[in-house]
N, C-alpha and C positions, 0 to 999 in steps of 0.2 A: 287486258285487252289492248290491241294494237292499233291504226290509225288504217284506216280501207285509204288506196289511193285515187278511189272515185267519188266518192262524197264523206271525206275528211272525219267518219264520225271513229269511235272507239268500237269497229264491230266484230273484229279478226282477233281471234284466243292465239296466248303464242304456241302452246302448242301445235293448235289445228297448223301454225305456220311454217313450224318444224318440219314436219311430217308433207306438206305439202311440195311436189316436184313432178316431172313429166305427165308422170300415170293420174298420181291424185293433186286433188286442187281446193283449195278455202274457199267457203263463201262466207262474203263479209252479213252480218246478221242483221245490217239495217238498210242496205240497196239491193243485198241478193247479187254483187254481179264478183265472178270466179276468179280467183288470181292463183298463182303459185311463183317462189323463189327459182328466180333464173339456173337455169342446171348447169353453169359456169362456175357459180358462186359456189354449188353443193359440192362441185367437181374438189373448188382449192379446198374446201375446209377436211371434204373428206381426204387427200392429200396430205394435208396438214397432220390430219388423226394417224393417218399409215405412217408418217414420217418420224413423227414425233414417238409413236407407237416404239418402230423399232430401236432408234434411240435410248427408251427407257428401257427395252427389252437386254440390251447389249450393256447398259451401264446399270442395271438387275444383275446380269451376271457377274460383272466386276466386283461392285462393290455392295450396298448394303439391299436387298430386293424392297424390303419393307415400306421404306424411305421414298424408292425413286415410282412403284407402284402407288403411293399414295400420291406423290405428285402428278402423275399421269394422270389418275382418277381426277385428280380439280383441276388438271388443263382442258379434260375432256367437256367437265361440267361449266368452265368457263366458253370453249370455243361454242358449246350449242346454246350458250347462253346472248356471245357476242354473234352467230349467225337467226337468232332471233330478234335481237333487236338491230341490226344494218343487213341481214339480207333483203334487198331489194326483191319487193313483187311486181311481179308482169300480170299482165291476163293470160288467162290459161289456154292452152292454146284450141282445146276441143273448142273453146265460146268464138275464137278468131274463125276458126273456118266455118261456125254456125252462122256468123254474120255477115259472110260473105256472099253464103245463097239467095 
């Protein structure tokens, strides 16, 4: 469990944190109030995955496939491991224009 940025407890699954962005949003289990990972952040990582992607795809073909496909696989499970624990949450944004009316 993660750290809610509103009342500091352990209430946000990392999963649920992954997965959250524009559309869908986390609620943290012990205040209830919405966040989701700024869609800047998702923008590089996913960037990262297509960059890095074809990289292995191009030195797959060269040289040994086996090899550079296994390493892709643990850069993939490391980047959504490193955007679980340092992607920044915001509040979501349906909750900001609800608190506005």
């Amino acid at each position: 469990m993660l750290t809610c940025p509103h009342c500091k407890a352990k209430g946000i699954s990392v999963w649920a944190k992954l997965w959250s962005g524009s559309y869908t949003s986390v609620q943290c289990a012990s205040c209830g109030h919405y966040y989701c990972i700024r869609q800047t952040v998702k923008r590089v990582f996913c960037g990262l995955r297509y960059a890095v992607g074809l990289i292995v795809f191009f030195v797959a073909l060269l040289f040994d496939p086996v090899i550079s496909l296994t390493a892709y696989a643990v850069f993939l499970i490391t980047l959504e491991y490193l955007l679980a624990l340092t992607g920044s949450l915001t509040e979501a944004p349906e909750i900001k224009s609800q608190r506005r009316q």
